[in-house]
C-alpha positions in Angstrom: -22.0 -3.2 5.9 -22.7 -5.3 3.1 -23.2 -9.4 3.7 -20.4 -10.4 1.5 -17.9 -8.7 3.9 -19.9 -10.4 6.7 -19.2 -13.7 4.6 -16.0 -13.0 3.7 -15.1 -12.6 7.4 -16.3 -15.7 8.7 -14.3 -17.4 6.3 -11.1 -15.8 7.5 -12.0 -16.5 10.8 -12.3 -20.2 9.8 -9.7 -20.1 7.7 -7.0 -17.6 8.5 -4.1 -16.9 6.2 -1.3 -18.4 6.6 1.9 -16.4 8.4 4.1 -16.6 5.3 1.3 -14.5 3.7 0.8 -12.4 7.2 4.4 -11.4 7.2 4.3 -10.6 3.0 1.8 -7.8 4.0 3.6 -6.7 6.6 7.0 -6.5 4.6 5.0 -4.7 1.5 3.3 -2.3 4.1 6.3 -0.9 6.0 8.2 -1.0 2.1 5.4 1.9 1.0 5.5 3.7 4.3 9.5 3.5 3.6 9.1 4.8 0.5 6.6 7.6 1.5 9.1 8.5 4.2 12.2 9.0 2.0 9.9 11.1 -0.6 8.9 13.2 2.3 12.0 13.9 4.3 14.5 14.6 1.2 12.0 15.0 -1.8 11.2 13.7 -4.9 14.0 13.7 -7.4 14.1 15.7 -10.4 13.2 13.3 -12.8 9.8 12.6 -11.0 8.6 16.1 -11.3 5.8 17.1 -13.2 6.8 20.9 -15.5 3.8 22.6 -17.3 4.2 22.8 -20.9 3.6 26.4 -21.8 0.9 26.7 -24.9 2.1 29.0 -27.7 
């Protein structure tokens, strides 16, 4: 592990964030894993799919 991280956690550990900023993670997290969900279940939309263009 490189010291940085070692540093970096001691400092949190002092200092932890604040739970404004705890619960801003949490929200963002379970947004992507909301997203991901819906993609999986019923699919991407037409509009996101990627078609080959076909060299002449």
């Amino acid at each position: 592990m490189n010291p940085l991280w070692l540093l970096r956690m001691s400092k949190w550990a002092r200092n932890p964030p604040s739970d404004k900023r705890v619960a801003l993670v949490f929200v963002v997290i379970a947004i992507c894993l909301a997203l991901f969900a819906y993609e999986y279940f019923f699919g991407a939309p037409d509009w996101m799919k990627v078609e080959r263009v076909k060299r002449p």
